[in-house]
N, C-alpha and C positions, 0 to 999 in steps of 0.2 A: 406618591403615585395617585393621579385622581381616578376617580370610578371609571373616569371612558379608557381610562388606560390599561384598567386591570381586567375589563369585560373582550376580549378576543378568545374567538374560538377557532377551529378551525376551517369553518369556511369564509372567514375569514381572508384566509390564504388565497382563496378564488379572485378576490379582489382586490388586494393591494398588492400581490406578486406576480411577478413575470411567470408564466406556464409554462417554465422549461421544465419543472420538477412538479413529479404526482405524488404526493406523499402520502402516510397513510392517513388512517382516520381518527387519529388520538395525537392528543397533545401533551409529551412527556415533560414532567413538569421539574422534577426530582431524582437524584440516581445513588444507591449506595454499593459499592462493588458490582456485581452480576444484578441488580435488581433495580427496573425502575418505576415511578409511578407514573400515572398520567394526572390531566387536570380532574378526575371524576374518582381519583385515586384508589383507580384496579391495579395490582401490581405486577411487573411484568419482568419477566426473566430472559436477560441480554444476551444471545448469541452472536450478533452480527456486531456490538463493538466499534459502533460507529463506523466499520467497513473499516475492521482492521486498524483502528485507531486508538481508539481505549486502551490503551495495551495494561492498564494494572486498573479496570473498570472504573466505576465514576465515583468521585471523591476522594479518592485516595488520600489516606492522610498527610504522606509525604508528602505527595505536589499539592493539597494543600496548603500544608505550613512555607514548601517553596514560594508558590507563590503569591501568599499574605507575605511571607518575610521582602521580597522582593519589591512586591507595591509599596512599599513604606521608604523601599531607597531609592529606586531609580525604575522608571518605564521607558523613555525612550530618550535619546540621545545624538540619533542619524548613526550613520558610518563617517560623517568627518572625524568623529572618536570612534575607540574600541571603548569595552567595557568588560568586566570581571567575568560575569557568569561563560560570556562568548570564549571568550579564553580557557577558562578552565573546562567548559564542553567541548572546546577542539582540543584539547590536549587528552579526553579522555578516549576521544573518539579514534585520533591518530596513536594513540599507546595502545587500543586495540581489535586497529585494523592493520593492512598495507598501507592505510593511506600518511603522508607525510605534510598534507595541506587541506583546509576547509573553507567553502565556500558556503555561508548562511543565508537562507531564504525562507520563503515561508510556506512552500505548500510543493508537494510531488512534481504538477507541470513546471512549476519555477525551477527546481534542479536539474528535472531532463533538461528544461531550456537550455539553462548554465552547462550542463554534460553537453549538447548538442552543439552550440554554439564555440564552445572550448575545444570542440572535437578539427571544427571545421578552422576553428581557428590555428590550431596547432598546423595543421595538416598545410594550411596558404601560406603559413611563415616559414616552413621547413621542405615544403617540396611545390609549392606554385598555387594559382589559379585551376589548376584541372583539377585536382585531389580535393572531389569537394562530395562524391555519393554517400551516400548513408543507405544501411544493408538495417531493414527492423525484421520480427516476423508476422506473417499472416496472423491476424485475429488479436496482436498485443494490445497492449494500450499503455501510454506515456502520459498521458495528460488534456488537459483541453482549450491549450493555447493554441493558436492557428498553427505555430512548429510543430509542436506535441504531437496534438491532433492526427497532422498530416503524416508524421513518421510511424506512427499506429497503424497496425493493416487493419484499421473496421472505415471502410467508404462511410456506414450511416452515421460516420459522429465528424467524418471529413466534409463530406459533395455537399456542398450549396450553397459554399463562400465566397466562390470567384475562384482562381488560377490560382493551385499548388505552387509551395516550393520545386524548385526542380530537383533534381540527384536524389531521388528517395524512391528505393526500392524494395519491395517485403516479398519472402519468401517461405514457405512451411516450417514451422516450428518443429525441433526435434528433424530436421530433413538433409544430414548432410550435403549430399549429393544438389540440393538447390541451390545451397550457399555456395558451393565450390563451382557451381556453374554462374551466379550470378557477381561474383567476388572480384576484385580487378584491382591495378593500380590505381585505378583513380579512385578506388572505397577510402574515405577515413574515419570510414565507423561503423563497427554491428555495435546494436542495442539488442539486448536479448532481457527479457527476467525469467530468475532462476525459475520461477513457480510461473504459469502463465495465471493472473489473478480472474481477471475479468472474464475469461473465454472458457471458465472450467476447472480453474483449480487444477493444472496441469501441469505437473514437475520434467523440467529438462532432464534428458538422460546424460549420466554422465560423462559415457565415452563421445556423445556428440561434441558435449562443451568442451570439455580438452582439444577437440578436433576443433571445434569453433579459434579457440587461443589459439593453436597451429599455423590457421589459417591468418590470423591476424597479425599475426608476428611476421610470418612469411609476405605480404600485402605493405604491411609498413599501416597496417589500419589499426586504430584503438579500439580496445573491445569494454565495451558500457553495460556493465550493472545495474537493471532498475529495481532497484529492492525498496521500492516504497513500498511498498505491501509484504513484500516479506522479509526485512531488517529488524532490526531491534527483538530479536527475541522469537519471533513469530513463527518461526519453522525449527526453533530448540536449536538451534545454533545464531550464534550474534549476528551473523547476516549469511543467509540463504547458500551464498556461494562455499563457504565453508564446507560444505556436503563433498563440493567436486575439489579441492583442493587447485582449485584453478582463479588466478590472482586478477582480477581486471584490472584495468587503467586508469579508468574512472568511475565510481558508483556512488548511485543516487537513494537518498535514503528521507524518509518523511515519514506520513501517519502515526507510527506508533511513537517513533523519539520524543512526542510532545505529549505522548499520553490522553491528548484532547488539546492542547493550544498549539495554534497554529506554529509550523517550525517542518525545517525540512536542509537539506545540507547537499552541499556536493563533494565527494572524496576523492583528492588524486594525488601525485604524487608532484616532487618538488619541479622537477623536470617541466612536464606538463604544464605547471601552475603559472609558471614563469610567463607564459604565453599569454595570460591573462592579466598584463598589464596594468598600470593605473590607469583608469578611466576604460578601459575595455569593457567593464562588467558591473551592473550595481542593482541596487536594491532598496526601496526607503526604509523598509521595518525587517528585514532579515537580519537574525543575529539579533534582535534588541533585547533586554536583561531579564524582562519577561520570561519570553518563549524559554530563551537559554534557562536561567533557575530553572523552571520546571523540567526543561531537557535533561539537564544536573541532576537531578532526582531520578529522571527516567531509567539513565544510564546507571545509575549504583545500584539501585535494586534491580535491574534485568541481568544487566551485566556480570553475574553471578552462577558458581555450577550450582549451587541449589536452585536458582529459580527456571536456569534453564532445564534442568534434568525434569523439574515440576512441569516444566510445558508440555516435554516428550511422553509423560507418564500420563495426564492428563490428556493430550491428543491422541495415544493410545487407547484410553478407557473409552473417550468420545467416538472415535470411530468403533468400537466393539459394540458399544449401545446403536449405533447407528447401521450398525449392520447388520444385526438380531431388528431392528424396524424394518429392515429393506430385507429382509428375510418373510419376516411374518409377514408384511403385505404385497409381495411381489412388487414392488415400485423404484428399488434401488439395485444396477446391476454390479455397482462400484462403488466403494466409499473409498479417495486418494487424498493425499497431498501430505505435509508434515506438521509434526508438531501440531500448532493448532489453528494452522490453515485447513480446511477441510471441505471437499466437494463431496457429494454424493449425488453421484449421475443417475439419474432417471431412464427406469426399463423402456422397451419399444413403445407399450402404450402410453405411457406418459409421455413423450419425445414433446418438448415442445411448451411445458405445460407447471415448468418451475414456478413462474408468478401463481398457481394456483395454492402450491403447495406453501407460500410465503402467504398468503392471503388466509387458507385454512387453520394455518397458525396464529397469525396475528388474531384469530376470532377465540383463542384459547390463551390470551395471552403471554404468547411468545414473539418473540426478535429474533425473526433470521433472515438470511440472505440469499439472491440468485447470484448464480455468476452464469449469466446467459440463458438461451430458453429452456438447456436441455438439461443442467445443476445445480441443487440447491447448497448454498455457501453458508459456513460456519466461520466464525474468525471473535471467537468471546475473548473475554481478561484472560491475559495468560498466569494470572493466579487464582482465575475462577475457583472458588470452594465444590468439591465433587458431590456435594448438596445440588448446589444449584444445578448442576450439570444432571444430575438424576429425577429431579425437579423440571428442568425441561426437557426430558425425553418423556414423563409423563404426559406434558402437554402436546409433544409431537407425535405419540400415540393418540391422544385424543382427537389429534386435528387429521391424524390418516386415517382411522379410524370411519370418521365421522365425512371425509374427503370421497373414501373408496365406495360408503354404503348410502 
């Protein structure tokens, strides 16, 4: 590496990158479990987890040695071939889920794509050209392909690209009564996630979703699982839906399966799959031996009742520190979500005012997360050490603290 190469800092970023992202103001250099460094090497303790992606924090031995073992045999391939690891990641996937087929890609929008697309497809081969609406809810988020996008209720991350897909309609989250007024023969999809991530850290209740299934069965509509953000581990059960005992169709699943490399999946069943013919559906690097090893990895260690019972027990501890904070400083009226998804919603006066409290922090070096104006989001290693986790509640005392006076 020569000297011009090794000299970038962060403003930097001002100038040779596109302005769609405001990042903060350090540049992490280094990461060992819960704990990272920057380039000036202060050291700083992970809650936000790459937003729900880090799922066994950074380094991890296993996906380590995954994937040094893997660069030594094979990186890429195409999908003209199959390959080892993609194989035995779908077979661990389909031994334990519903699902009896796997579609490999590399990132959350690319699976809803593939669920979205699969949905619509099923639905014109088996009952016409009319059966083509899509039912999401208000304030979700699916991703940020122009489909994704569009089928997400937030208008600001849709309006200013030209004419929408047509047949996409959203409804209130958790609102029976919407859905059943907005629901028809011509629906051939709700997309729901179990947790809403982005809008709050807000869990479906479960007599709606059973009623959601009802609905969808009775409709002849598929009902879509986005668990990229809460799969793998992340809500103490292997994928989110398990809470409600309510089976989807199809579910989407990414962030955390790859631990930090890119990788993301769509799960359905044989029936379904069928529809998605040769040449229907592709991808250049989904599924390549890479991603998969270290998916391989993902899935042994998560996929275990010691490490999930560890999530619940440790999401448990986090919200009780986090509520003794929202206690002593009046600023939190809720701490929700599971496992170790976690929002804590901001009292009356705060409303509004989450990027402060993300900012207050980052000056006490901590990493955490918004999920919208009005909650600050937690989503660390789900084998975080309860070290670290006590360790950053000191510093988010310091940073309210020092926020409130």
């Amino acid at each position: 590496m020569s000297a011009q190469d090794a000299l970038v800092v962060r403003a930097d970023f001002d100038q040779v990158m596109v302005p769609n992202y405001a990042p903060a103001g350090f540049i992490p250099v280094r990461g060992k479990g819960s704990r990272v460094w920057d380039q000036q090497g202060r050291e700083w303790v992970d809650l936000a987890g790459g937003i729900a992606v880090n799922s066994l924090g950074h380094a991890h031995p296993a996906l380590v040695k995954a994937l040094q073992e893997q660069s030594e045999k094979l990186w890429h391939v195409s999908n003209v071939f199959t390959n080892e690891p993609a194989l035995q990641l779908a077979k661990k996937l389909i031994n334990s889920t519903f699902a009896q087929r796997v579609f490999f890609c590399n990132s959350g929008a690319e699976a809803n794509e593939a669920a979205l697309k699969l949905a619509r497809r099923v639905a014109f081969e088996r009952f016409g050209g009319d059966k083509y609406e899509i039912i999401s809810a208000l304030d979700s988020f699916h991703g940020r392909t122009f489909f994704t996008v569009s089928v997400a209720g937030q208008p600001k991350y849709s309006d200013g690209f030209g004419p929408k897909p047509e047949g996409i309609s959203h409804v209130p989250f958790n609102d029976l009564a919407a859905l059943e007024a907005q629901i028809s023969d011509k629906t051939c999809a709700v997309i729901l996630e179990p947790v809403q991530g982005e809008s709050g850290v807000l869990p479906a209740n479960k007599a709606y979703i059973e009623a959601v299934r009802a609905l969808c069965d009775k409709y002849n509509a598929l009902l879509i699982f986005d668990e990229v953000q809460t799969g793998v581990g992340r809500t103490g059960k292997l994928y989110a839906h398990e809470h409600f005992s309510v089976t989807p169709d199809i579910l989407t699943t990414a962030k955390g399966i790859g631990g930090g490399f890119p990788l993301a999946a769509m799960l359905t069943t044989d029936e379904l799959a069928k529809h998605f013919a040769v040449g229907t559906h592709g991808t250049t690097f989904g599924g390549n031996p890479l991603a998969c090893a270290v998916g391989n990895a993902v899935m042994d260690i998560i996929n275990t009742p010691e490490v999930l019972k560890g999530v619940n027990e440790r999401g448990t501890y986090l919200k009780e520190k986090l509520t003794e904070l929202g206690t002593k400083y009046g600023i939190f009226t809720q701490v929700r979500g599971w496992g170790l998804l976690i929002g804590a919603v901001l009292s009356a006066e705060w409303q509004g005012r989450a990027r402060e409290v993300l900012q207050a922090a980052e000056q006490q070096d901590l990493m955490i997360l918004v999920a919208g104006p009005n909650v600050v989001r937690f989503a660390p290693s789900l084998v975080i050490d309860y070290a670290d986790i006590d360790e950053a509640m000191q510093r988010l005392d310091k940073a309210l603290a020092k926020l409130l006076n």
